[in-house]
Each structure stands twice: as C-alpha cells, then as structure tokens.
Residue, then its C-alpha position, 0 to 999 in steps of 0.5 A: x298923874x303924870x311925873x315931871x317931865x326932864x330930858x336933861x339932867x340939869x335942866x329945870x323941872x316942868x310940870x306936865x298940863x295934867x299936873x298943872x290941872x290937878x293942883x289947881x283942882x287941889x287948891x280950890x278944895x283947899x277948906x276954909x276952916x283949916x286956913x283958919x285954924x292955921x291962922x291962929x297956930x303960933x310961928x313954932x307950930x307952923x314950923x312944926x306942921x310944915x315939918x311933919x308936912x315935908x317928912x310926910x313926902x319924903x315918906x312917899x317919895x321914898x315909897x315910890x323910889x323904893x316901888x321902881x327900885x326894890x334893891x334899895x333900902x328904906x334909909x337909902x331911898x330916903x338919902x337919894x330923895x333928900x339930896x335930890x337924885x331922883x326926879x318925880 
C-alpha cells in the first residue's frame, strides 16, 4: 500500500490510485449484517464505537511513526499524530 503522496507542506493530501483501489475493495467487503447491527445501536453507542475506532488508528499511526522513527516515545508519537504533523 502506497502512503499519501504530498510534495509540499500545506498542500492538500491526494491519494495514490492504488490506495483509491484498495478502499474501494474495502467498501464492497464492508458485511451487511454488521450495518445492520449498527442501525440499531443507540446516538451514545455510535459514538462510542466511533471513538474506540479513531483511537484504534491513532494506536497504528503511532505504531509506524514510531517504526520510521525509533527515538520517539509512544506518548510523543502519539502527540505528533493528534496535531497532525505526520503525513500517511
């Protein structure tokens, strides 16, 4: 999987092709049963689920930070990835 592709700081992220390709690929696997248990959680459990969700990335997105940059601890890979210094 290729990571997002930026030549300049501010610029706007673009997704490679093969990146497009393989959320695409995610979405048709996406399983019909969970959408429907989803639909009957209540507006606090969504949240919930959506925050056990972001957590869950950050977690990874600290993982690899941490992979290309060993120095770093896992409290500041974590602060780098929540204010967004890092490109994926």
């Amino acid at each position: 999987m290729t990571d997002v592709i930026s030549s300049q700081p501010n610029s706007e992220s673009v997704l490679h092709v093969s990146s497009s390709t393989l959320i695409a690929g995610a979405v048709a696997q996406v399983d019909p049963d969970q959408i429907d248990l989803t639909r009957c959680l209540t507006p606090a459990q969504r949240f919930a689920q959506m925050l056990s969700m972001i957590e869950l990335v950050e977690n990874i997105a600290a993982y690899r930070l941490r992979k290309r940059r060993p120095e770093l601890d896992e409290i500041e890979s974590l602060r780098i990835v929540r204010s967004q210094h890092v490109r994926f």
